[in-house]
C-alpha positions in Angstrom: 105.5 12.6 101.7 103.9 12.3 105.5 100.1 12.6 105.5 99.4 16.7 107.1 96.0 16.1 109.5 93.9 19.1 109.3 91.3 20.7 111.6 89.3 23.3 110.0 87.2 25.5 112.3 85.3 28.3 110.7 81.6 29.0 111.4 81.0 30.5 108.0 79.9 27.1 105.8 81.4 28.5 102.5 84.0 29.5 103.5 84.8 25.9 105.1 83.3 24.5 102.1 85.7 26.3 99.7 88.9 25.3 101.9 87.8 21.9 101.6 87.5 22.2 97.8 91.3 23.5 97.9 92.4 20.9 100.4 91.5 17.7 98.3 93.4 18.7 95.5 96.5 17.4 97.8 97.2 14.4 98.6 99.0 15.4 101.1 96.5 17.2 103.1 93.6 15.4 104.9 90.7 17.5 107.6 90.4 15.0 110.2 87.4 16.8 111.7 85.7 19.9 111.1 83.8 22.4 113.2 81.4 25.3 113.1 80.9 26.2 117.5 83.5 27.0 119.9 82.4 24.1 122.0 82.7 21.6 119.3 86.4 23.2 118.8 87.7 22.2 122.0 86.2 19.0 122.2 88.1 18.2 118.8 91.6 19.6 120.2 91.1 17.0 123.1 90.0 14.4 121.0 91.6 15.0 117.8 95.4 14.2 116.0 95.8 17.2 113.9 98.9 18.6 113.8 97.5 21.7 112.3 94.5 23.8 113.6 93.3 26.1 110.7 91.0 28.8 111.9 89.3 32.3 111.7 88.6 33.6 115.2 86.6 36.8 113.0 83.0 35.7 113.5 80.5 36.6 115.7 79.7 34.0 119.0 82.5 31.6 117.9 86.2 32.0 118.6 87.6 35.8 119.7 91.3 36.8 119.2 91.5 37.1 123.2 91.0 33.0 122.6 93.6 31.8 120.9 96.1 31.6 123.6 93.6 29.5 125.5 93.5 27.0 122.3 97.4 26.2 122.4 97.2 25.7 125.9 94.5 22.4 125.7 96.3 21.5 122.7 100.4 22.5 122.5 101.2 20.5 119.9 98.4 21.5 117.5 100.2 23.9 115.7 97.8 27.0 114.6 97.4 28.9 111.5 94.9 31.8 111.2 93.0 32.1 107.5 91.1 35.5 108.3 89.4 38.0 106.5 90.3 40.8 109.6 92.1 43.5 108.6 92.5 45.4 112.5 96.4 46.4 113.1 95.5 45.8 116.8 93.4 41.9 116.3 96.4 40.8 113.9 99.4 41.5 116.5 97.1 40.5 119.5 97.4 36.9 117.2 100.6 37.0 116.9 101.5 38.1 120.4 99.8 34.6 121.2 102.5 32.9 119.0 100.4 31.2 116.0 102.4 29.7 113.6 101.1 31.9 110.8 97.9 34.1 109.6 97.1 34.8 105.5 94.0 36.5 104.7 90.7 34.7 102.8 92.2 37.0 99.6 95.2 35.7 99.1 95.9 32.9 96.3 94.7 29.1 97.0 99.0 28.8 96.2 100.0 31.1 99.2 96.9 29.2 101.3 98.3 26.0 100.9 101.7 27.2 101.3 101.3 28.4 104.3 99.4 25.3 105.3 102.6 23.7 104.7 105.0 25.6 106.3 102.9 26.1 109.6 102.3 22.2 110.1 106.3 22.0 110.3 106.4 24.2 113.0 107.5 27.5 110.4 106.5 31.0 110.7 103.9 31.9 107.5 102.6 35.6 107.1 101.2 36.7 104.0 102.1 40.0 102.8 98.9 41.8 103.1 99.4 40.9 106.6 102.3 41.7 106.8 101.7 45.5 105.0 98.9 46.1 108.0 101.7 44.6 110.8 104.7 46.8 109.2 102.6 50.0 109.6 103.7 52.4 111.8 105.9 50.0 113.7 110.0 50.0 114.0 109.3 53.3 111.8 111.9 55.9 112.2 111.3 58.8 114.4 114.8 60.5 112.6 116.0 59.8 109.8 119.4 59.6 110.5 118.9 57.9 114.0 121.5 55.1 115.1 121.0 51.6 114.1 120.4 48.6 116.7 123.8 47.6 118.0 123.0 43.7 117.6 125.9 41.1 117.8 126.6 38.8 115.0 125.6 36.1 117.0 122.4 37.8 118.2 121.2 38.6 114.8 122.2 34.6 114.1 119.9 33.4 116.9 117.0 36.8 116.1 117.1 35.4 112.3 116.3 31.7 113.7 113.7 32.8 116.4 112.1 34.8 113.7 111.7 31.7 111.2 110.0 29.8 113.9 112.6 27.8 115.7 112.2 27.0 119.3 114.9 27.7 122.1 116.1 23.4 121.7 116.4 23.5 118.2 118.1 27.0 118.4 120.6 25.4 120.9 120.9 22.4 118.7 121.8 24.0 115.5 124.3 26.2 117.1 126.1 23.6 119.6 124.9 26.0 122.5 123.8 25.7 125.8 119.5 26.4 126.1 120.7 28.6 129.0 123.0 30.8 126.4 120.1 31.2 124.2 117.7 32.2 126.7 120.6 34.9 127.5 120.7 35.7 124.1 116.9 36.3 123.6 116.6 38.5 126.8 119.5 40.8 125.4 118.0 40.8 121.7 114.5 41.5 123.5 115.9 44.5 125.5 118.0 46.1 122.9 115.5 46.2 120.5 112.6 47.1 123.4 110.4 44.3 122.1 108.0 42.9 124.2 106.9 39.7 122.4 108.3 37.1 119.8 105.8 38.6 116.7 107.4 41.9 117.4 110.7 40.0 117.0 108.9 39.3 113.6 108.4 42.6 112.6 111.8 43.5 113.4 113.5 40.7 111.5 111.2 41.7 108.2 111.7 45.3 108.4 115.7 44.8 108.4 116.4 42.4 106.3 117.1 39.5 108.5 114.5 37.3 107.6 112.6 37.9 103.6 108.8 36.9 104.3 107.1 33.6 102.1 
């Protein structure tokens, strides 16, 4: 099994100090640096191999939730995976809506943790159910009870099912022997018909069918 390289940003030492704990009980996992300042954060992205950035943008004076877009842009093939106490409807999809790889809370399991520390390094979508309970509320809810379904194609609820797990555009294309121009298509019509405005909303939609079962 490939070596997983970690960086671990979270100001709070025990909570860094417990993840670490959790981490060396895996071979599998190493931290390659860790970091306490927002400073020292993106000097490690820019000098740094980690495939995975694990982080909790929920303190005060060190990484905001209006950040984290900024954070895959000096790095875009640091993959990032939120491990947040927060419990704000509006902070989680604001995450998401940046397109992190996943977000657990600091209360779920040390299995789920290290889970979803797996998953997220290979590029997979990871969101605990507490997470998910706070993402599901009030959204896609029904406004009639009888009100019509989505009229999705087989082929678009093919292609929403892999977008949803995590899967880019290329490998989309690749699985299904398609043009990347026909699955851009695609993702525009699934988008409009379903009058989402960002791939976490996608998500949501996916989870609260059906399409996709969450980890």
């Amino acid at each position: 099994m490939s070596e997983i390289k970690l960086l671990l940003a979270d100001k709070q030492d025990l909570s860094r100090a417990g993840l670490k704990a959790l981490i060396a009980q895996h071979t599998d996992l190493k931290i390659v640096d860790e970091v306490k300042s927002k400073a020292h954060l993106i000097e490690a992205l820019n000098n740094t191999d980690a495939s995975l950035l694990i982080l909790d943008y929920n303190l005060a004076d060190f990484v905001s939730v209006e950040d984290l877009l900024d954070l895959q842009t000096i790095s875009p093939k640091t993959r990032l995976l939120i491990i947040s106490s927060d419990n704000d409807k509006d902070n989680i999809k604001k995450a998401l809506e940046s397109g992190i790889n996943g977000y657990v809370t600091k209360e779920c399991s040390q299995e789920e943790i290290v889970g979803a520390i797996r998953a997220t390094s290979k590029g997979q979508k990871f969101f605990c159910n507490k997470v998910l309970d706070v993402l599901l509320e009030k959204n896609f809810q029904k406004e009639e009870e009888d009100c019509e379904p989505t009229n999705l194609s087989k082929r678009e609820t093919e292609i929403l099912k892999l977008i949803a797990e995590g899967n880019s555009t290329i490998k989309i294309a690749d699985k299904l022997n398609l043009s990347h121009h026909t699955i851009n298509t695609h993702r525009k019509n699934i988008l409009k018909k379903l009058n989402a405005k960002s791939p976490a909303e996608l998500v949501i939609y996916a989870i609260n069918t059906g399409i996709i079962t969450p980890k």
